[in-house]
C-alpha positions as CSV (number, residue, x, y, z in Angstrom):
1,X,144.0,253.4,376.1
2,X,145.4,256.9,375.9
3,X,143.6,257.6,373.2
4,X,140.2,256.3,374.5
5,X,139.0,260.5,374.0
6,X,139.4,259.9,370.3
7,X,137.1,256.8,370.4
8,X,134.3,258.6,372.3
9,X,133.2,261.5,374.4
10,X,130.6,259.3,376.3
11,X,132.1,259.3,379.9
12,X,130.1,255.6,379.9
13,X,131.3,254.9,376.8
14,X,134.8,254.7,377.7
15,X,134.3,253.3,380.8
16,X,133.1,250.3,378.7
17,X,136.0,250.8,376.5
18,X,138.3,250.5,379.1
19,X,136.4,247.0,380.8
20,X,136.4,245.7,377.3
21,X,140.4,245.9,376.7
22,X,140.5,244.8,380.0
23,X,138.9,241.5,379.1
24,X,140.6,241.4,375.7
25,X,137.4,242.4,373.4
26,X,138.0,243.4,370.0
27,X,135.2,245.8,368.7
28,X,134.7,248.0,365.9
29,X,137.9,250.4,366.5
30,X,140.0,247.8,366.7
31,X,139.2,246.2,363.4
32,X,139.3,250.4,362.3
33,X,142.5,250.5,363.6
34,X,143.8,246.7,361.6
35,X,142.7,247.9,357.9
36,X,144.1,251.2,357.8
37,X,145.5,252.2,355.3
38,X,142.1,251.6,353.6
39,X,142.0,250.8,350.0
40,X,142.9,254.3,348.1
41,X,141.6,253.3,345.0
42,X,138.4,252.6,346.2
43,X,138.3,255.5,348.1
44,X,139.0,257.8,345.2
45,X,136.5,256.0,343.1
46,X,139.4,254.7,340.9
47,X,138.4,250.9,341.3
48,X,136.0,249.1,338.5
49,X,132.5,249.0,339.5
50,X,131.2,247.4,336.3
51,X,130.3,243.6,335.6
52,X,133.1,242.6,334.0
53,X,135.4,239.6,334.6
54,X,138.3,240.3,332.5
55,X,139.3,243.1,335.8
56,X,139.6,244.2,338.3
57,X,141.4,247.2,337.0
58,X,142.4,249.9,338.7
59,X,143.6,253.8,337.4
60,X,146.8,254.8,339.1
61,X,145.4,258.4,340.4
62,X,149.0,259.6,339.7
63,X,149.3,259.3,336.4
64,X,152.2,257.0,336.7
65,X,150.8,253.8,336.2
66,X,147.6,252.4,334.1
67,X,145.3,255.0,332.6
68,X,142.6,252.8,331.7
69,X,141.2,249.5,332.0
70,X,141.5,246.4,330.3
71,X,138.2,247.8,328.2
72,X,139.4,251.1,327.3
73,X,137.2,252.7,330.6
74,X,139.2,255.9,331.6
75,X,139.4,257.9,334.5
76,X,136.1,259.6,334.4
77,X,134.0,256.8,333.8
78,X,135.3,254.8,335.9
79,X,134.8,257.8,339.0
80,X,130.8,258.0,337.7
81,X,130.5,254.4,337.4
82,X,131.3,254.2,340.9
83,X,128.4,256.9,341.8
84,X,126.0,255.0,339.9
85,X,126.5,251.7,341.6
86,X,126.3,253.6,345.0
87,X,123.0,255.3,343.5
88,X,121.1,251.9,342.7
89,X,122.0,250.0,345.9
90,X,120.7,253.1,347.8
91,X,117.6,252.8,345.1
92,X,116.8,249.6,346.1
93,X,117.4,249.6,349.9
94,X,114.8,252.7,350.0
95,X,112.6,250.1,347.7
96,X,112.8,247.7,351.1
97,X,109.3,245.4,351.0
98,X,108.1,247.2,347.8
99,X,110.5,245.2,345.6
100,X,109.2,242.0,344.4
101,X,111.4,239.3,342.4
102,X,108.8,239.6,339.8
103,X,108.6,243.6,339.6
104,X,110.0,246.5,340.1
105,X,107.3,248.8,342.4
106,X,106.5,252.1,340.8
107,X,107.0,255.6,343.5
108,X,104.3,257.5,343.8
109,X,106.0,260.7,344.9
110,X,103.2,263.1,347.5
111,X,102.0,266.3,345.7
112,X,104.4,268.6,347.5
113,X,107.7,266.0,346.7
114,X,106.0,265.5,343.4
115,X,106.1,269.2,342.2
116,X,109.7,269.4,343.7
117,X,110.8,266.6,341.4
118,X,109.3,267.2,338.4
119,X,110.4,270.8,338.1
120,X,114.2,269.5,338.5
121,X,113.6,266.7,335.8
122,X,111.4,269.6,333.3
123,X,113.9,272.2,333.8
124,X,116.9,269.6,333.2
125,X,115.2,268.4,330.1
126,X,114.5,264.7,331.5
127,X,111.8,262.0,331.4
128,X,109.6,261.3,334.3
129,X,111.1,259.0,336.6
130,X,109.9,255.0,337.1
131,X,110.8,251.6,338.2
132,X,112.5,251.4,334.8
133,X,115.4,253.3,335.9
134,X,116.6,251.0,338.3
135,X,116.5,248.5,335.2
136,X,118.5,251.0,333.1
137,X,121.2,251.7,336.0
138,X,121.3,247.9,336.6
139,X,122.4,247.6,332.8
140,X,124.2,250.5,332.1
141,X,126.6,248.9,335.4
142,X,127.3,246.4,332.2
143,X,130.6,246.6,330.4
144,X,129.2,250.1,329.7
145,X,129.8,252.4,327.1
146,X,127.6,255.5,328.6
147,X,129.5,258.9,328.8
148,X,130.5,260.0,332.3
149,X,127.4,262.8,332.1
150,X,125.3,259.9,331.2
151,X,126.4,257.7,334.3
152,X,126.1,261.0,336.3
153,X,122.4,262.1,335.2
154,X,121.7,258.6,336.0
155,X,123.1,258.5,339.2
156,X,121.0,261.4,340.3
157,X,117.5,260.3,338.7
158,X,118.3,257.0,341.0
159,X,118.9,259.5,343.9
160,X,115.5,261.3,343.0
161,X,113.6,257.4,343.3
162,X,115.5,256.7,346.5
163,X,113.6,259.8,348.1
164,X,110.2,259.0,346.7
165,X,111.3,255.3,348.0
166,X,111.6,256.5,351.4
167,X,108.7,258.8,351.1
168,X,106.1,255.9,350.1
169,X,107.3,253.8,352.8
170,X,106.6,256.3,355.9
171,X,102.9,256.9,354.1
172,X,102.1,254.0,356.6
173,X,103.5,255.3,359.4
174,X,100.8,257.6,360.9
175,X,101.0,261.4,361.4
176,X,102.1,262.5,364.7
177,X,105.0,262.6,367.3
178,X,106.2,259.6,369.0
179,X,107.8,259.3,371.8
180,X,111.4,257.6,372.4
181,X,113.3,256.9,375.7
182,X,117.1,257.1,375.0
183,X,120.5,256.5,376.9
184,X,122.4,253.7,378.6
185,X,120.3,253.7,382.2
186,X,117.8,252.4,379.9
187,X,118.7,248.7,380.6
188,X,119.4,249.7,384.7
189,X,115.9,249.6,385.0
190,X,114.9,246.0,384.1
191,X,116.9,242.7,385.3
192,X,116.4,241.0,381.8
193,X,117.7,242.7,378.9
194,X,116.8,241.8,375.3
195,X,118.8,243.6,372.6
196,X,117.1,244.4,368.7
197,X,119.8,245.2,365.9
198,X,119.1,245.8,362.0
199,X,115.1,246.4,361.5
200,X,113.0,243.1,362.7
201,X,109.2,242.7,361.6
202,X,107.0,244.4,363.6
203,X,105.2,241.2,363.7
204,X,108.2,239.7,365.5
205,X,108.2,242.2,367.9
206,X,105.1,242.4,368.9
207,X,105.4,238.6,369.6
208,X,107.9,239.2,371.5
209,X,106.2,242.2,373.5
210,X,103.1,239.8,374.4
211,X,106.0,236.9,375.8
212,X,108.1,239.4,377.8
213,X,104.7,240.1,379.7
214,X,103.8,236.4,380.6
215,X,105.3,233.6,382.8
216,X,107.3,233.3,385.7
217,X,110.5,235.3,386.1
218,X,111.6,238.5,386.5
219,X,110.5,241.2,384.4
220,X,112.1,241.7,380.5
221,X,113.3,245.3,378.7
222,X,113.3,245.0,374.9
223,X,115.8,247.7,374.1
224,X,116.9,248.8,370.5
225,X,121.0,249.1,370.1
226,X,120.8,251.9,367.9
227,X,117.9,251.2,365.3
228,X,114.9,253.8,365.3
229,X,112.7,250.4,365.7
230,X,108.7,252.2,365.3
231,X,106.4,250.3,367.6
232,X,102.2,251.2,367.2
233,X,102.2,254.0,369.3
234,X,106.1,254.9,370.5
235,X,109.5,253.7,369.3
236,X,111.3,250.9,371.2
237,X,113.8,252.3,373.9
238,X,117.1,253.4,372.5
239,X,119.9,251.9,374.9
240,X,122.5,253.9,372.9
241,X,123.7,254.7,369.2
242,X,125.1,252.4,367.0
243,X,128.5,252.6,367.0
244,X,128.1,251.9,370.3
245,X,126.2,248.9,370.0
246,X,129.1,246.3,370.6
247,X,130.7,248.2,373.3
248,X,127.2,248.1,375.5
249,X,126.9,243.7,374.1
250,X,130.7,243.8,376.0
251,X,129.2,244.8,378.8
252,X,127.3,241.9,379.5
253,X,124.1,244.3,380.2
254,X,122.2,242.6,377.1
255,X,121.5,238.6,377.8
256,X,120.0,237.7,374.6
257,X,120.5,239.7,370.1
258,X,117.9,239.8,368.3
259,X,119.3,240.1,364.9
260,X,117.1,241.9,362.1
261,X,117.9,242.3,358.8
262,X,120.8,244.5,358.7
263,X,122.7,243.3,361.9
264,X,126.2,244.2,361.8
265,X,127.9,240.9,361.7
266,X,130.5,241.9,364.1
267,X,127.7,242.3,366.9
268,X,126.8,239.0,366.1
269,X,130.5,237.6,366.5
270,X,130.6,239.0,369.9
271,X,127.6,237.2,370.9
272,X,129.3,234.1,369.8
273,X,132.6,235.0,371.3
274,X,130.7,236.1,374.8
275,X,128.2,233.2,374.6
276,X,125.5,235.7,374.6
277,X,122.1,233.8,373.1
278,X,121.2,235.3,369.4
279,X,117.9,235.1,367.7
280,X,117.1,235.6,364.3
281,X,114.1,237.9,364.1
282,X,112.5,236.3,360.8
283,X,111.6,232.9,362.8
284,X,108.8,234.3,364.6
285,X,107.9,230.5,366.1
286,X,110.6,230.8,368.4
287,X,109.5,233.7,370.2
288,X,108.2,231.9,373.4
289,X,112.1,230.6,373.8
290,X,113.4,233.8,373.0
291,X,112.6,235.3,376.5
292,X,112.8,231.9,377.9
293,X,116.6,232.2,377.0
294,X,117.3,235.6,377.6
295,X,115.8,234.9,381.6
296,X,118.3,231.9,381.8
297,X,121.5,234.0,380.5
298,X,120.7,236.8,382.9
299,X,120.9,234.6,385.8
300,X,124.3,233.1,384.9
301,X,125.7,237.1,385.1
302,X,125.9,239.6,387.2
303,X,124.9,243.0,386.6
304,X,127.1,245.9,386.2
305,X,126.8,249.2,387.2
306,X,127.9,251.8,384.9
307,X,124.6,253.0,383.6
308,X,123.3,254.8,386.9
309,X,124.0,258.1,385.5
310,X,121.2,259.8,384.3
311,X,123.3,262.6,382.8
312,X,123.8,260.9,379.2
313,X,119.9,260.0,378.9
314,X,116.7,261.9,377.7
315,X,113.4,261.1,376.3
316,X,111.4,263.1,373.3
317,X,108.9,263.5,371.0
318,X,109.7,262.1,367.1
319,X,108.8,264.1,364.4
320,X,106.6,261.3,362.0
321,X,105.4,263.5,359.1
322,X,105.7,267.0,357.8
323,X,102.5,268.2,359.2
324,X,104.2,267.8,362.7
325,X,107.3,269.6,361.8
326,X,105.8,272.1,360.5
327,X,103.9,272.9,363.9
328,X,106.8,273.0,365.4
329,X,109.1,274.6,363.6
330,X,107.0,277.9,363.6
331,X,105.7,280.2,360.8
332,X,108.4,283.3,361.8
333,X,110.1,283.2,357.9
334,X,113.1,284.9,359.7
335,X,114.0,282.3,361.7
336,X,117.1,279.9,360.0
337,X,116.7,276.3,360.0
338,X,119.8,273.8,360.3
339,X,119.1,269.9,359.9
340,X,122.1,267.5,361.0
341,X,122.0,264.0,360.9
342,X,124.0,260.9,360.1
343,X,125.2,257.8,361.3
344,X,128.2,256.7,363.8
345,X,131.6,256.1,362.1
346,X,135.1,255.1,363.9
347,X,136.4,257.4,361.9
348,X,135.1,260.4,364.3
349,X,135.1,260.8,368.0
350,X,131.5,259.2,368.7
351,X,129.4,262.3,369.7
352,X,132.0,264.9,368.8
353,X,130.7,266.3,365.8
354,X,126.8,265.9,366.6
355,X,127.3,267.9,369.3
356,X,129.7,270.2,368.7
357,X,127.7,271.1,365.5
358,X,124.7,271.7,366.9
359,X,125.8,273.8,369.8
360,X,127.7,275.8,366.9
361,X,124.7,276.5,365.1
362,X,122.6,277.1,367.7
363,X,124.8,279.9,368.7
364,X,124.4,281.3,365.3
365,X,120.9,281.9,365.8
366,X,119.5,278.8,363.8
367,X,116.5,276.3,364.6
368,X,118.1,272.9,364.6
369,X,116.9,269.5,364.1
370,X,118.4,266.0,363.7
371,X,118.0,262.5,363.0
372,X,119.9,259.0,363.2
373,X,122.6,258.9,365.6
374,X,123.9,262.6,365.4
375,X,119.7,263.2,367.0
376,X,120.9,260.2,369.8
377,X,123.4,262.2,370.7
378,X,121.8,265.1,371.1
379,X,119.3,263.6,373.2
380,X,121.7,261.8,375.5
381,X,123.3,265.7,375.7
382,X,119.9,267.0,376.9
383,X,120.0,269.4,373.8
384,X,116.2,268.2,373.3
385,X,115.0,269.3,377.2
386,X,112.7,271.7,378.0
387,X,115.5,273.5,379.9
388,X,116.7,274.4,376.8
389,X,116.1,278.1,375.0
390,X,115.5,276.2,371.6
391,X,115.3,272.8,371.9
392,X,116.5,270.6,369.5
393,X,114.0,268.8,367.0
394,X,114.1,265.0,366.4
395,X,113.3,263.7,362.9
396,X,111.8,260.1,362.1
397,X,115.0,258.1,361.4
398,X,114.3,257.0,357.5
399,X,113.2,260.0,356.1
400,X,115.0,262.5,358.0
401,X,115.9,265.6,356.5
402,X,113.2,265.2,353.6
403,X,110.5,265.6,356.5
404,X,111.5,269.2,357.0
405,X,112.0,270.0,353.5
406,X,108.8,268.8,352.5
407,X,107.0,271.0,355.4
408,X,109.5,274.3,353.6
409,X,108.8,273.7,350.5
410,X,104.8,273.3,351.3
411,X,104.6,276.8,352.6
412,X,106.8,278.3,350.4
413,X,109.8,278.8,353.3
414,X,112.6,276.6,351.3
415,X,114.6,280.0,351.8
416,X,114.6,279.2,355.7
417,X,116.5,275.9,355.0
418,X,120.5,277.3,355.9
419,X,122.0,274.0,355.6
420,X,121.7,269.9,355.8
421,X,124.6,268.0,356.8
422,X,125.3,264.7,356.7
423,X,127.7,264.1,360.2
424,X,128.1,260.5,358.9
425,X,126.7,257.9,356.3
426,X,126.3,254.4,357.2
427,X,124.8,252.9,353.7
428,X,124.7,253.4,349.9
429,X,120.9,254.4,350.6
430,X,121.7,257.7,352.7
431,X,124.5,258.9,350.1
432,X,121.6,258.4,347.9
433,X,119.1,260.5,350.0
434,X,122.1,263.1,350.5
435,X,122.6,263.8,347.2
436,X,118.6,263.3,345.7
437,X,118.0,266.5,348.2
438,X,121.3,268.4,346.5
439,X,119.6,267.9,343.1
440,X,116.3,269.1,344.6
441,X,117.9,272.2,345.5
442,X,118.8,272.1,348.9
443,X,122.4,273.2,350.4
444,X,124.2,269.8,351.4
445,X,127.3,268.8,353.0
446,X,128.6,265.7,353.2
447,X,131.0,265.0,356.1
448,X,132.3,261.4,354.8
449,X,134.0,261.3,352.3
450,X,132.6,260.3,348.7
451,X,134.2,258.0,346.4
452,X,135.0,260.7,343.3
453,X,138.1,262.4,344.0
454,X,139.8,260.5,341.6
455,X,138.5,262.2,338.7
456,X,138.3,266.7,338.4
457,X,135.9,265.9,335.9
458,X,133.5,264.2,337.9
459,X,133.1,266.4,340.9
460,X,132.6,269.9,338.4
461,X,130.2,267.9,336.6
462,X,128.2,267.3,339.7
463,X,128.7,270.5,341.2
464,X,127.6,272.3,338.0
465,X,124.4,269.7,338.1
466,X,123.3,270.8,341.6
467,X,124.1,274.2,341.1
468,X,121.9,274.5,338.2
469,X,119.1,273.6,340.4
470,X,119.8,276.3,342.7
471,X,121.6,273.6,345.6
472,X,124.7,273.4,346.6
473,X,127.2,269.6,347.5
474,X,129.9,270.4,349.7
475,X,132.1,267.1,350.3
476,X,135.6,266.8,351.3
477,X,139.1,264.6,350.5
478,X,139.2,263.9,354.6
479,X,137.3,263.6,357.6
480,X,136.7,267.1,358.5
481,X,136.5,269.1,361.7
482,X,133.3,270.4,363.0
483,X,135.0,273.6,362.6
484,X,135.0,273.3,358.8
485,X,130.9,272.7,358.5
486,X,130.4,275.3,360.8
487,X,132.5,277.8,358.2
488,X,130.5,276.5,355.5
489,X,127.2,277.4,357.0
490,X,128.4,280.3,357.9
491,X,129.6,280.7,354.1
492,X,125.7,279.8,353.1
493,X,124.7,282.6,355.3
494,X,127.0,285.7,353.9
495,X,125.3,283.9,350.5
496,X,122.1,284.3,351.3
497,X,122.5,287.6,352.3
498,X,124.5,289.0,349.5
């Protein structure tokens, strides 16, 4: 466990690290640790992504070996038909309960994302975006014969969708902050702990709410492990990011998963491996049992006490909708803004980069605000308190980023925005949202690595397509230093000023 500092800067955290290898519990760096070296090919983008069985091919990135595959598909292609197959997942996760197996759901972009949108496609000489286009990136993932700037203009109208996707969906959610208790003590302060993972109904949850209340027996905390789960008028309690979701289930803390759509299935192996009860969230009849169970497995166990420090714990308002962020990100057009925000990754120091970044940029002069676990763990850093001479701001989880450039853009401020980055991506769908806000325009880095450096081609034809909208994509061949991102917006700045 020499190494634990590389794992995580949570003091907690590897306290838990330690009592896990103690007991002989594999989690998520372990497994990390088992597949490297990863699959290069895939990495580089230089492994088949269309539908056809006569593969899988590969390109040997050295120009050694084969040059194309069994179809003819060379190098390029084969780099943008990866893109495109990352773009239409992410399309269709931001679709979520709009997608039907009988139609695809139309977006209806607001007026403000609207505009943005259809100036990008009228000054790129495209059609209006629609539901069709997940149809056409669905076939064109064929045995295609599209060009590699065909696959690439595709792969960005998909990434366009995939915003007015998640755009749509928060329409329900109403306007206003939330609040959100976050940190580890969280599940110190009830005797009966039931975990949430991957995004339940609220339905379910609300079942759930009503039978923690009721009964004998001692009192029951529902606690998220990671997920930004909304509730009516606050968000569940966070009891801490997601990549450390298995190391707090190690702990024994949590006596009963609720497992959502989404769960990671790892966590759910644990439960199985720790005989910690699991529920699936979709059977909403068991509910009643569901607490009944969790009450019976936290009086088999005895409590631990790691969590009694209240130093890595916080509590703050969410940012719902533009209307809030723009309140509270000022009117003074000389003051910067910096968004960060991203999701957990073993292949970072959990907490590193979040806050390293945002201390960084803060020090340059720039608002900041976050979202997803980099805004975690800037909450569980107290970078969000009061104490603070500019706090940080917290974004709603699904939208992120696109909240604040929605509220720019509105007033005419895009010119504040010095930078978005991407600390981590999780899914297809926030590579998607990543690049749909390059194409819009914005500056963008990307701190996990994307799956094109296997062809030149490919990443000057996507720099010159973001570029000609006036936004930048900065990615890299590694996992980079927070060092690095802070040079780059630093580069945006002597920019913007020249």
């Amino acid at each position: 466990m020499e190494t634990i500092h590389l794992k995580t800067v949570d003091p907690v955290s590897q306290e838990l690290l330690r009592f896990a290898a103690q007991r002989g519990i594999e989690l998520p760096w372990e497994r990390y640790e088992k597949l490297q070296p990863q699959d290069g090919f895939l990495r580089l983008g230089l492994s088949c992504p269309f539908g056809c069985m006569q593969g899988p091919c590969r390109i040997d990135p050295f120009g050694r070996g084969a040059g194309k595959g069994i179809c003819g598909l060379g190098r390029d292609e084969m780099v943008a038909g990866t893109l495109l197959r990352l773009c239409l997942q992410g399309a269709m996760d931001a679709m979520g309960s709009a997608a039907t197996l009988e139609t695809v759901p139309e977006v209806q972009f607001s007026d403000t994302l609207g505009k943005m949108v259809s100036s990008v496609l009228a000054e790129n000489g495209q059609a209006d975006l629609n539901g069709s286009d997940i149809l056409k990136g669905a076939s064109m993932l064929g045995r295609s014969s599209s060009t590699c700037q065909e696959l690439l203009v595709q792969s960005f109208r998909l990434s366009l969708l995939t915003l007015g996707f998640l755009e749509q969906e928060n329409e329900q959610v109403s306007a206003g902050t939330k609040k959100c208790d976050v940190g580890y003590t969280i599940v110190d302060k009830y005797p009966v702990c039931i975990g949430f993972s991957g995004q339940p109904s609220v339905e379910f949850v609300q079942q759930l709410e009503v039978e923690s209340r009721q009964g004998p027996g001692a009192s029951v905390a529902l606690v998220s492990l990671g997920e930004w789960i909304s509730l009516k008028d606050r968000f569940m309690p966070i009891a801490c990011t997601s990549g450390e979701s298995e190391l707090l289930m190690s702990s024994g803390a949590i006596h009963l998963l609720v497992a959502g759509p989404g769960t990671d299935p790892g966590l759910i192996d644990l439960c199985r491996e720790m005989k910690i009860p699991v529920a699936v969230a979709a059977d909403i009849a068991e509910s009643s049992d569901v607490v009944q169970r969790a009450r019976q497995m936290s009086s088999t166990v005895s409590q631990m006490s790691l969590f009694t420090d209240a130093s890595q714990a916080g509590d703050v308002e969410v940012v719902m909708s533009n209307k809030d962020s723009a309140r509270m990100f000022g009117e003074d057009s000389k003051v910067k803004i910096a968004l960060i925000g991203g999701t957990d990754s073993p292949q970072m120091s959990l907490g590193q980069l979040p806050v390293e970044l945002a201390n960084g940029i803060q020090d340059q002069g720039f608002r900041v605000a976050g979202w997803g676990d980099t805004a975690l763990w800037m909450i569980k850093n107290g970078l969000t308190s009061d104490e603070q001479k500019s706090e940080v701001l917290i974004l709603e989880d699904r939208q992120g980023p696109l909240l604040a450039v929605k509220d720019l853009a509105e007033k005419d401020q895009l010119g504040r925005l010095q930078g978005i980055c991407f600390t981590g991506l999780k899914n297809s769908g926030e590579l998607a949202m990543a690049l749909g806000l390059a194409y819009l325009g914005c500056p963008v880095s990307v701190a996990a690595p994307i799956p094109v450096q296997g062809s030149q081609l490919v990443k000057d034809t996507m720099a010159e397509m973001v570029q000609s909208n006036g936004g930048e994509l900065n990615h890299y061949d590694h996992v980079p230093q927070a060092k690095e991102i802070l040079e780059w917006f630093t580069t945006l700045s002597i920019k913007g000023a020249a």
